[in-house]
LUMFITI-182148 format. One record per residue (C-alpha): x, y, z; residue in three letters. Coordinates in Angstrom, 2 decimals. Layout:
<nodes>
+---------+---------+---------+-----+
|      px |      py |      pz |  aa |
+---------+---------+---------+-----+
|       X |       Y |       Z | ALA |
...
+---------+---------+---------+-----+
</nodes>
This chain:
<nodes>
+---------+---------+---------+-----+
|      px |      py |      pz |  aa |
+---------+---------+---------+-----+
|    0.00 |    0.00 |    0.00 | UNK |
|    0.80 |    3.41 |   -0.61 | UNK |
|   -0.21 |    6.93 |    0.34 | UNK |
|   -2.75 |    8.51 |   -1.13 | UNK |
|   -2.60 |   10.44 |   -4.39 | UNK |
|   -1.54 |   13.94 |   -2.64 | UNK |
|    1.68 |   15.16 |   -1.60 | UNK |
|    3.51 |   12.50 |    0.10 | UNK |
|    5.09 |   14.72 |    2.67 | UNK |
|    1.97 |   16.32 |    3.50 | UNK |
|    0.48 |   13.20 |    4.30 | UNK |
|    3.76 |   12.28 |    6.41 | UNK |
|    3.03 |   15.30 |    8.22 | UNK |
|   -0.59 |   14.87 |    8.80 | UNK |
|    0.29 |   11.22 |    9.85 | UNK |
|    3.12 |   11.79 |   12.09 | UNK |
|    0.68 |   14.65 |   13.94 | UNK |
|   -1.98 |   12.31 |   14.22 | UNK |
|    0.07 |    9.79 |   15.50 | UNK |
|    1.60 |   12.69 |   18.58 | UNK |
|   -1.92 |   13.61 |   19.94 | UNK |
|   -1.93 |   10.02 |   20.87 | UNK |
|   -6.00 |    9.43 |   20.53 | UNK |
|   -5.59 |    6.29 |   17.80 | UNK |
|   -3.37 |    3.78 |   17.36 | UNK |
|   -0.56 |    2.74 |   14.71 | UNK |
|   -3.16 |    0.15 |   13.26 | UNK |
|   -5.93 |    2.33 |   13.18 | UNK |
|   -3.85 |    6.04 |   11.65 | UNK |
|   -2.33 |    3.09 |    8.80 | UNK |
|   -6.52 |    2.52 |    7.87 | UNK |
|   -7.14 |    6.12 |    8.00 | UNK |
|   -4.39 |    7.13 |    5.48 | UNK |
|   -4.34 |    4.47 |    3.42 | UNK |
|   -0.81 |    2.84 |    3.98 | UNK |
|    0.21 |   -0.80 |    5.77 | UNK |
|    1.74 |   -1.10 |    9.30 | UNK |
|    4.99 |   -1.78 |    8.29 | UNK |
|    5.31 |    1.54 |    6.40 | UNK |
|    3.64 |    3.47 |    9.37 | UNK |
|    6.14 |    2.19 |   11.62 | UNK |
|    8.94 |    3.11 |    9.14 | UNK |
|    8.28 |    6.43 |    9.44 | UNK |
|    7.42 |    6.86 |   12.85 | UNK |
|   11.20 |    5.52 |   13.53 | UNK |
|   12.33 |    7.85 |   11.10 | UNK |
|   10.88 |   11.26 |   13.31 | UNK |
|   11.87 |    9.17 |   16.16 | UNK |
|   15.74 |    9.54 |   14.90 | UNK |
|   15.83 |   12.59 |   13.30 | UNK |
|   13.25 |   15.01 |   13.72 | UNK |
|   10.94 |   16.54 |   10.62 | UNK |
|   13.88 |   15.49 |    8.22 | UNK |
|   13.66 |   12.30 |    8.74 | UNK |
|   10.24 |   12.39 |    6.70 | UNK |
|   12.22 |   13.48 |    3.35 | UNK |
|   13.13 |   10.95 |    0.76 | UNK |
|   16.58 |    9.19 |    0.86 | UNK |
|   18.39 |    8.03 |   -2.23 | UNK |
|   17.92 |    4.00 |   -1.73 | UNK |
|   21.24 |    3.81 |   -3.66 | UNK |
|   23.36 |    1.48 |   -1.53 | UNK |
|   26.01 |    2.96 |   -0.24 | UNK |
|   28.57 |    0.20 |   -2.27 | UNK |
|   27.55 |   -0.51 |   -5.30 | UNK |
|   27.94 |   -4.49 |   -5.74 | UNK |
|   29.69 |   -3.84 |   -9.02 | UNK |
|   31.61 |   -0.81 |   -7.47 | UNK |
|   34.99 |   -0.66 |   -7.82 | UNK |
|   36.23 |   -0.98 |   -4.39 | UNK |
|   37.38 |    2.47 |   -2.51 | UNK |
|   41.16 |    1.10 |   -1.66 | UNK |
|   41.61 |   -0.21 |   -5.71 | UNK |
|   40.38 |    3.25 |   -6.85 | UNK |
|   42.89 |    4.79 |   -4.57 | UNK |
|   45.60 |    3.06 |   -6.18 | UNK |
|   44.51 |    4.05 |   -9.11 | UNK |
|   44.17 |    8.50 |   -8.35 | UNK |
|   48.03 |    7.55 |   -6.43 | UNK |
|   49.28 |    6.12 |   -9.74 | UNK |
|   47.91 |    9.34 |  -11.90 | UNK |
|   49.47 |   11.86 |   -9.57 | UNK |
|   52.78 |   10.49 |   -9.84 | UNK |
|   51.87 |   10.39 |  -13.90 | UNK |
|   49.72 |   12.80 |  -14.83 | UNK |
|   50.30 |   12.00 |  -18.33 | UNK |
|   49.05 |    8.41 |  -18.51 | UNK |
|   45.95 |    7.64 |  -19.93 | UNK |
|   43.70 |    4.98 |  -18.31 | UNK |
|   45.18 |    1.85 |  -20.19 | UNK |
|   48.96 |    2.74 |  -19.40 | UNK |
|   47.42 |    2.76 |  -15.81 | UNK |
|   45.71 |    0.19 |  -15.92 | UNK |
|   48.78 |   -2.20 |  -17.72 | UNK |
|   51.56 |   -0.47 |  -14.84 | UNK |
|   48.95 |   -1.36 |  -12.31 | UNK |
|   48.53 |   -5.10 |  -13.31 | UNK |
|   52.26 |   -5.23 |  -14.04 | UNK |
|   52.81 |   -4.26 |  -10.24 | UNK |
|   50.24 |   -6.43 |   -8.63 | UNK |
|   48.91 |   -9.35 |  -10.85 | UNK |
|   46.96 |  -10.83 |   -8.47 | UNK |
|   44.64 |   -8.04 |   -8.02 | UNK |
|   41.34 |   -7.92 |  -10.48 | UNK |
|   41.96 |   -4.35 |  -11.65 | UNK |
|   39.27 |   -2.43 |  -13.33 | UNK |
|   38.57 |   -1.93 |  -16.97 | UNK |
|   40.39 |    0.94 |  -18.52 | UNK |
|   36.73 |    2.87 |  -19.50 | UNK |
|   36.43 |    2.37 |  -15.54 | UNK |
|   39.53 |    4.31 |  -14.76 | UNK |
|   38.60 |    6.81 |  -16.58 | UNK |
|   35.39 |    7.32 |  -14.97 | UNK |
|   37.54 |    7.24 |  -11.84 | UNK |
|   39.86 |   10.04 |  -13.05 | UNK |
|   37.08 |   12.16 |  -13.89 | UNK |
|   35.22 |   11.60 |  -10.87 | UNK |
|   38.36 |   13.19 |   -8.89 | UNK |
|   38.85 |   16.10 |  -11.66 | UNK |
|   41.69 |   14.76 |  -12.97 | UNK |
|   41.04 |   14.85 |  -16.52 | UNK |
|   41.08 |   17.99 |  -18.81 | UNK |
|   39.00 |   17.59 |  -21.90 | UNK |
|   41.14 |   18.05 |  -24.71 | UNK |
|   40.40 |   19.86 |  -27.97 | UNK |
|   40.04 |   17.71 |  -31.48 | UNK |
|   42.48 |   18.29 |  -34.01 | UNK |
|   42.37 |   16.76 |  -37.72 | UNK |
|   45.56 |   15.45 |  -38.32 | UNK |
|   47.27 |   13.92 |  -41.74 | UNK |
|   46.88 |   10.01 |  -42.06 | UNK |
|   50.28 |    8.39 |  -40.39 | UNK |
|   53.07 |    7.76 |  -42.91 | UNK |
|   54.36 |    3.99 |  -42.13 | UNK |
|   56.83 |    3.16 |  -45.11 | UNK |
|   59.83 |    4.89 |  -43.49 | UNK |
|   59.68 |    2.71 |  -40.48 | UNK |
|   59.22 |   -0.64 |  -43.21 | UNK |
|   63.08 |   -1.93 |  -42.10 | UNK |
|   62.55 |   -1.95 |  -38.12 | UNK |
|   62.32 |   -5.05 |  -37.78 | UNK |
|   64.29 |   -5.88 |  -34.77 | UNK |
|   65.83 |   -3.35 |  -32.12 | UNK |
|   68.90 |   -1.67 |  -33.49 | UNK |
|   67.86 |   -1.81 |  -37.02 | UNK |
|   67.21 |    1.93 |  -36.87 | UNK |
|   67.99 |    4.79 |  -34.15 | UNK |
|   66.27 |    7.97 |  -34.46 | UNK |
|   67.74 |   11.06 |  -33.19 | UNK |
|   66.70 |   15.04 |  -32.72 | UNK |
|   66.67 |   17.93 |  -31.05 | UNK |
|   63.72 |   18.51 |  -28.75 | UNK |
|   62.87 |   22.28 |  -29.08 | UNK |
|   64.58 |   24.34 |  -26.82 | UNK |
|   62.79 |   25.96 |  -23.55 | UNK |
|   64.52 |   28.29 |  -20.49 | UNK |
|   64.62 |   27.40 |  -17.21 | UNK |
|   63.25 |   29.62 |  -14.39 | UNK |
|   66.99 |   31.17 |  -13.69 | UNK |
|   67.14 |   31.69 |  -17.67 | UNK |
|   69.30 |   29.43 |  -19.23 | UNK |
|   68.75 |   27.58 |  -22.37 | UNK |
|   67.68 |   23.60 |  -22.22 | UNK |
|   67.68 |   22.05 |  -25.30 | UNK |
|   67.69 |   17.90 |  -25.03 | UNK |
|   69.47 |   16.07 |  -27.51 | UNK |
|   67.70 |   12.50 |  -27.67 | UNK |
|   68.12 |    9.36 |  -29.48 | UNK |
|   65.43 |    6.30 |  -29.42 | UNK |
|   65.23 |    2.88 |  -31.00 | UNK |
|   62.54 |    2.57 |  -33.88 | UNK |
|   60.98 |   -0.40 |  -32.81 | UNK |
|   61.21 |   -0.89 |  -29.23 | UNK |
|   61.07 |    2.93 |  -28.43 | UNK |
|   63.96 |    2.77 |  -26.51 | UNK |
|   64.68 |    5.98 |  -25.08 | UNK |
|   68.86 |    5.75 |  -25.25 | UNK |
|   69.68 |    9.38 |  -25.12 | UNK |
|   68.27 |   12.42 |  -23.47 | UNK |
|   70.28 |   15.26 |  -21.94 | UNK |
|   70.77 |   18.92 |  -22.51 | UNK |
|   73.13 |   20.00 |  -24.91 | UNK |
|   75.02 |   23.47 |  -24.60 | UNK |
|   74.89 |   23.43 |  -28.71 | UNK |
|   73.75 |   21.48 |  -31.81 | UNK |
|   77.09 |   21.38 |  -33.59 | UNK |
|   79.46 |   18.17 |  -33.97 | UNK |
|   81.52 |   18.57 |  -32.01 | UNK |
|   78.74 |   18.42 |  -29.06 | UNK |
|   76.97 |   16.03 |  -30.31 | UNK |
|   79.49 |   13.27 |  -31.24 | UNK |
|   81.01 |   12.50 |  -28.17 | UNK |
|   77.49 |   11.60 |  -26.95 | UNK |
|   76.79 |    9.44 |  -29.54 | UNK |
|   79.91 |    7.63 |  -29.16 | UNK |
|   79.25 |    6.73 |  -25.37 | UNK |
|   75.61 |    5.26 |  -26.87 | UNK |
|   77.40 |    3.01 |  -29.28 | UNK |
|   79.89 |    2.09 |  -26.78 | UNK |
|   77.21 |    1.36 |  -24.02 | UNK |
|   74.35 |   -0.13 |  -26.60 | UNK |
|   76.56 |   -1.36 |  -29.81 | UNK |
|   75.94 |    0.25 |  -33.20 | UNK |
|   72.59 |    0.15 |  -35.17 | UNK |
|   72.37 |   -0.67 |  -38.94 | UNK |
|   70.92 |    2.88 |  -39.46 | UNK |
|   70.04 |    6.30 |  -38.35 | UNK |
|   67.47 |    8.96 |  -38.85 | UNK |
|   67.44 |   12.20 |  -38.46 | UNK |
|   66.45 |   15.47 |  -40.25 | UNK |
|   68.55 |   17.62 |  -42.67 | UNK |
|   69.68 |   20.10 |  -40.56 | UNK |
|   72.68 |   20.24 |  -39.00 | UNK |
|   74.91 |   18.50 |  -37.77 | UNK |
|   72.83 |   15.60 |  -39.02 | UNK |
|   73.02 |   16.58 |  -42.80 | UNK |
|   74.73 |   19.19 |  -45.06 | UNK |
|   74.44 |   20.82 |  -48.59 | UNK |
|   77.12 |   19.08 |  -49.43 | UNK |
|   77.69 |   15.81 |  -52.17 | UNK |
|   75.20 |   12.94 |  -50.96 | UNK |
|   73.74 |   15.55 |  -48.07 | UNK |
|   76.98 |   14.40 |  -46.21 | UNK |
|   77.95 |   16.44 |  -42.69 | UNK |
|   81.12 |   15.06 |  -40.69 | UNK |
|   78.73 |   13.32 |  -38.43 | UNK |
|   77.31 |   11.16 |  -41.44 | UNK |
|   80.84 |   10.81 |  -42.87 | UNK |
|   81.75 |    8.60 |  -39.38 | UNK |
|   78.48 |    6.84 |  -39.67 | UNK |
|   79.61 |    5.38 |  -42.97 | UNK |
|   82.93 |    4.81 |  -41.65 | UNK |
|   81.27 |    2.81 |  -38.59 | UNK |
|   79.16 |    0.64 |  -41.00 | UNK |
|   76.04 |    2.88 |  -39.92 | UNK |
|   73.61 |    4.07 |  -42.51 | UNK |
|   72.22 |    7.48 |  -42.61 | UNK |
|   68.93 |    8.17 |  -43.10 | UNK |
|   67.41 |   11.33 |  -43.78 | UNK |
|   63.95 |   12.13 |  -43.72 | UNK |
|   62.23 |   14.16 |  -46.40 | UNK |
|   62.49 |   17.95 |  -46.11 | UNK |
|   59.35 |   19.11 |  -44.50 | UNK |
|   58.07 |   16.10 |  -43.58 | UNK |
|   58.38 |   15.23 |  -39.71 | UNK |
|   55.81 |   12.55 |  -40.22 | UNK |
|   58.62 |   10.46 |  -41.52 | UNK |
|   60.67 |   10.37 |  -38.03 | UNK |
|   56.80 |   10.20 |  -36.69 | UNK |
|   57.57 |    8.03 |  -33.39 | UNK |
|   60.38 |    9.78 |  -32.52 | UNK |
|   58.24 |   13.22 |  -32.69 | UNK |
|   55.88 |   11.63 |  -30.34 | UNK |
|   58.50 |   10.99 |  -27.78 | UNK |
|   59.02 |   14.27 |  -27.64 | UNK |
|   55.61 |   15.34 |  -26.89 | UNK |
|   55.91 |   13.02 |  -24.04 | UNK |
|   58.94 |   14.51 |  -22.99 | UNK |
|   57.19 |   17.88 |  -23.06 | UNK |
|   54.24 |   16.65 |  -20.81 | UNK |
|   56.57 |   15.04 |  -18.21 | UNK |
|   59.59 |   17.00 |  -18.06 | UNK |
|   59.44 |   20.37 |  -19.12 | UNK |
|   55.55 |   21.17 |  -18.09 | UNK |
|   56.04 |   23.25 |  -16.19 | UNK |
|   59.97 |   23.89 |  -16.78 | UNK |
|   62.54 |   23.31 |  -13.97 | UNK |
|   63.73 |   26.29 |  -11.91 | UNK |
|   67.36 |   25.89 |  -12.65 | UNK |
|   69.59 |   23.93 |  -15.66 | UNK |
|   70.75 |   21.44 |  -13.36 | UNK |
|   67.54 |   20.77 |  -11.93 | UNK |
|   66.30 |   20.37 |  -15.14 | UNK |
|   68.95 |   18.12 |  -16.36 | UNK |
|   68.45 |   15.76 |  -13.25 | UNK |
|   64.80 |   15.68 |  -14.05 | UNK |
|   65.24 |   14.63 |  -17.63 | UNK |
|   67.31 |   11.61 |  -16.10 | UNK |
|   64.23 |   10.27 |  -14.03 | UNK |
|   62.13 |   11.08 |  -17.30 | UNK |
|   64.49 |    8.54 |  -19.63 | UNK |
|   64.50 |    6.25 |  -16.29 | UNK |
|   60.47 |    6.09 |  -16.19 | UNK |
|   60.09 |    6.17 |  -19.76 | UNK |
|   62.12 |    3.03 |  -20.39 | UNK |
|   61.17 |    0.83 |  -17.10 | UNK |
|   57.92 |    1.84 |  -15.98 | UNK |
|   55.81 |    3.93 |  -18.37 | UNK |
|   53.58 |    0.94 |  -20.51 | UNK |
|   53.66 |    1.69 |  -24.58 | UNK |
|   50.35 |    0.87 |  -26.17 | UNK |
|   52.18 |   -0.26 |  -29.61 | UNK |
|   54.35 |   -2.91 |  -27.07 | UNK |
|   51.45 |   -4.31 |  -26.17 | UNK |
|   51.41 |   -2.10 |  -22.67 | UNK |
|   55.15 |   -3.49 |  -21.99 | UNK |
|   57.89 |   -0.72 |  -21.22 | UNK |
|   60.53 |   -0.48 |  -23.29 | UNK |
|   63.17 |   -2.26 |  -21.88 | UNK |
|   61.34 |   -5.61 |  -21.81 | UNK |
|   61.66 |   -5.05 |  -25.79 | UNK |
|   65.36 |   -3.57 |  -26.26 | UNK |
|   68.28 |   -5.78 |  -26.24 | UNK |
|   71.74 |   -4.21 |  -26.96 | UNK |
|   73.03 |   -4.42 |  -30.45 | UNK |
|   75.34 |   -7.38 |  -31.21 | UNK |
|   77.31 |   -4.69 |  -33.55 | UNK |
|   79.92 |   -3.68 |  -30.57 | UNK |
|   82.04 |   -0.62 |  -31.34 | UNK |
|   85.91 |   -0.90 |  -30.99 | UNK |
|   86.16 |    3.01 |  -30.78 | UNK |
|   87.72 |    2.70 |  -34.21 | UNK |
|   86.75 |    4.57 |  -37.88 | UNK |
|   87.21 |    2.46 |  -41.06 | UNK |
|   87.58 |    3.24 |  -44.60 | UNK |
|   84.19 |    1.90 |  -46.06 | UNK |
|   85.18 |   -0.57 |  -48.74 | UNK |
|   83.77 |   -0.60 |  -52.59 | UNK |
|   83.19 |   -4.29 |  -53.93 | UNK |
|   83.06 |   -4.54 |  -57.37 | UNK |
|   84.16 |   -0.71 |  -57.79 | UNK |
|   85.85 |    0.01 |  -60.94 | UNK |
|   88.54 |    2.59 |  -59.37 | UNK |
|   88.80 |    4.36 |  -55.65 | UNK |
|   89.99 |    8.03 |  -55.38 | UNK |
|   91.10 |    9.73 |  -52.45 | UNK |
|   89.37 |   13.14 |  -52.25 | UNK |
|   92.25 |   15.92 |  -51.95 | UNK |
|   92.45 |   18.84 |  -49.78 | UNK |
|   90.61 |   20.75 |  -51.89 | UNK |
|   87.83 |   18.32 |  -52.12 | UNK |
|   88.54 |   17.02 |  -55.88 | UNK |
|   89.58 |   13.84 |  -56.61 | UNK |
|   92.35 |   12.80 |  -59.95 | UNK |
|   90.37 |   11.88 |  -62.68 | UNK |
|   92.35 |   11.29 |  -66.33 | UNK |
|   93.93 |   14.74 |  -66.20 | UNK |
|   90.64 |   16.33 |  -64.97 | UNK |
|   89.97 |   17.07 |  -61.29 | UNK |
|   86.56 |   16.97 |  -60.66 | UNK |
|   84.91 |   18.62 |  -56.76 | UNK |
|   83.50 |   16.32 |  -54.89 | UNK |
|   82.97 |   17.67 |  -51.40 | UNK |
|   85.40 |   19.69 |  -48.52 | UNK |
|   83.57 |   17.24 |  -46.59 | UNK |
|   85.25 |   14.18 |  -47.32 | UNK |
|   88.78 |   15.66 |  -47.58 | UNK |
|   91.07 |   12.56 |  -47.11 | UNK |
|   88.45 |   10.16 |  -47.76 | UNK |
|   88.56 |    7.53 |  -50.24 | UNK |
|   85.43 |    7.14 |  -52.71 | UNK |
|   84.52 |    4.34 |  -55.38 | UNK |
|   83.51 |    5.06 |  -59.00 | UNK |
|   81.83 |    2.67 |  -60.83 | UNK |
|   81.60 |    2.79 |  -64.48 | UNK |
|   77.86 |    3.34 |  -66.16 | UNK |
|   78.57 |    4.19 |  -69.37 | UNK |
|   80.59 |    5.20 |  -71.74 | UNK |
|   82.78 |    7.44 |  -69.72 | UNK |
|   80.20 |    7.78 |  -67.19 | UNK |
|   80.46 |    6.71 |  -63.34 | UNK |
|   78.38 |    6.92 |  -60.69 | UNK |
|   80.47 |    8.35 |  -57.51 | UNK |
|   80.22 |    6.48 |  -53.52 | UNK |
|   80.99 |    7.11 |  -50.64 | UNK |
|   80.66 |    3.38 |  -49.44 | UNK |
|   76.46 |    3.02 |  -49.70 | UNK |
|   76.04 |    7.02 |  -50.52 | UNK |
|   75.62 |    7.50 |  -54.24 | UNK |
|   77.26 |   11.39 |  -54.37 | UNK |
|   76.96 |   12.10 |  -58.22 | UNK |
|   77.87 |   11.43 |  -61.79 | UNK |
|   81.32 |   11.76 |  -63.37 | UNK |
|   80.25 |   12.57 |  -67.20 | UNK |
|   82.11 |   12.15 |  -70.39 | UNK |
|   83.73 |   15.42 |  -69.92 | UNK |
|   84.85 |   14.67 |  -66.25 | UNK |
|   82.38 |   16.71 |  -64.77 | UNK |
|   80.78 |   15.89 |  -61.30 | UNK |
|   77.03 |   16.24 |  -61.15 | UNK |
|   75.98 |   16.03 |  -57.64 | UNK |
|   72.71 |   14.06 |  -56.61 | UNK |
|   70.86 |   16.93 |  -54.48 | UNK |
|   70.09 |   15.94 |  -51.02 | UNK |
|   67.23 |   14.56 |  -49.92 | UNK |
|   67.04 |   12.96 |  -52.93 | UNK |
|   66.58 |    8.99 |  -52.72 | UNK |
|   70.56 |    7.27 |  -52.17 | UNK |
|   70.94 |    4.02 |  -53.49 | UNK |
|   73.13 |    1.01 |  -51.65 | UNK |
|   75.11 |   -0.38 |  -54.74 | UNK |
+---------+---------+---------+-----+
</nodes>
């Protein structure tokens, strides 16, 4: 039974005043308005415990949902987002389960309910973007088969000084193998950290990087001294379209990462900076999960390359080659009383010709087709960026 078809609390009211003057009893007030004994008593116990506001409505929610994620795994969960407030729900969820297996975490859509529910989630604003370019990336098959290196933009710290990280990752396991502050993007910064990375991780079949410098050059083949020691080290270098960032794609999206963990907001000082991009490389590598790993981190993909580096440069060598020349001081090479330029760059380098014609050769520096030598020992130089062919 029910009340009657007024306003409920009115009739609460009426029933619960009725019920104080004491003149009927509880069986004989439940006839007069209509409701059973049971529900009579209910709401005499109600103004019995608290007052007039016990006679309002109550959300008969229960208090724990069965299906409710429980309060202590939904701690764990806001905990694991303030130390990461760049994760998404499934890298939580995978770090989580990677942690504590035993536990019956719940679903990533569930986390994020739970993240929004504490205000931890800022809506973000849709972009269009360009469909992902995925031939570059066709030879990663293993780690080590390509490194990709860059310069993440530069930023100042709170007491002023230029940051500007220098980082270098491993196509397919995302390996982050370099990232630390450089004081400037020329060679001679750059090489001697390169050279500790092949001395601590062994040498990669090939490289990536942009055209700028110190990664490429205007000169013969696109060739800067940093490509010239890649060649020499067996190392090929790739160079990504000019214009196109797409092409270096995953190691761009490191460094948005990067940006959202360790420069957002920026450090107050270089060196605290510097120390924070350490923990950054540490987390991304052992702890942060990587949706295209299948939520592993990094490190349970990489291995170190089997390619170890002596410390030593080599002459590359030219199988097959018709002649080698050694490229002079003034960058031209001896050619049948002719001395064609090749490039300042590779002053005191040796580079194969191989014959194509009549009188015509096509001009290496081991895999790095620089040019043609015509009939009238002339060197036409391939322009960079332009496709280089392995012979």
């Amino acid at each position: 039974m029910g009340w009657r078809q007024t306003d409920p609390m009115n009739e609460r009211v009426e029933f619960i005043a009725a019920w104080l003057k004491g003149e009927d009893s509880v069986t004989e007030l439940s006839v007069r308005f209509d409701i059973s004994r049971k529900t009579a008593y209910k709401w005499i116990e109600r103004y019995k415990a608290a007052g007039p506001a016990g006679l309002y409505d109550v959300s008969r929610a229960p208090l724990c949902p069965a299906g409710g994620t429980p309060p202590e795994l939904a701690s764990r969960v806001v905990t694991l987002r303030r130390a990461h407030p760049a994760w998404g729900p499934r890298k939580l969820k995978a770090r989580l389960e990677m942690d504590d297996p035993g536990v019956a975490w719940p679903a990533a859509s569930t986390i994020g309910d739970i993240l929004k529910r504490e205000g931890l989630v800022s809506p973000r604003r849709f972009r269009r973007r360009a469909a992902p370019m995925t031939t570059p990336f066709a030879q990663a098959h293993a780690p080590n088969d390509v490194w990709c290196m860059d310069f993440k933009g530069w930023w100042r710290t709170g007491d002023g000084q230029r940051c500007e990280p220098f980082t270098v990752s491993d196509a397919l396991s995302r390996y982050l193998l370099v990232c630390q502050p450089v004081a400037r993007t020329g060679y001679d910064t750059v090489w001697p950290v390169l050279a500790k990375a092949f001395r601590d991780h062994g040498l990669p079949r090939a490289i990536r990087s942009d055209n700028g410098p110190p990664f490429g050059s205007v000169a013969a083949g696109g060739l800067s001294r940093l490509a010239v020691n890649f060649v020499k080290m067996g190392i090929f270098p790739e160079r990504i379209t000019p214009g196109k960032p797409q092409e270096n794609g995953r190691h761009e999206r490191l460094h948005l990462t990067l940006k959202r963990e360790a420069a957002d907001p920026v450090s107050r000082t270089l060196r605290a900076q510097a120390a924070r991009l350490v923990r950054f490389r540490k987390s991304y590598n052992h702890e942060r999960p990587h949706e295209a790993l299948g939520q592993k981190p990094p490190a349970a993909v990489y291995v170190p390359s089997p390619r170890v580096w002596d410390g030593k440069l080599r002459a590359p060598d030219y199988p097959g080659a018709t002649e080698t020349r050694a490229v002079r001081h003034a960058g031209t090479i001896r050619w049948r009383g002719a001395e064609p330029f090749i490039s300042e760059v590779l002053i005191g380098e040796r580079v194969g010709l191989f014959r194509t014609g009549e009188d015509q050769y096509d001009v290496y520096f081991g895999p790095i087709l620089l040019g043609h030598i015509d009939p009238k020992k002339r060197m036409n130089r391939i322009k960079p960026g332009r496709p280089r062919n392995i012979p």
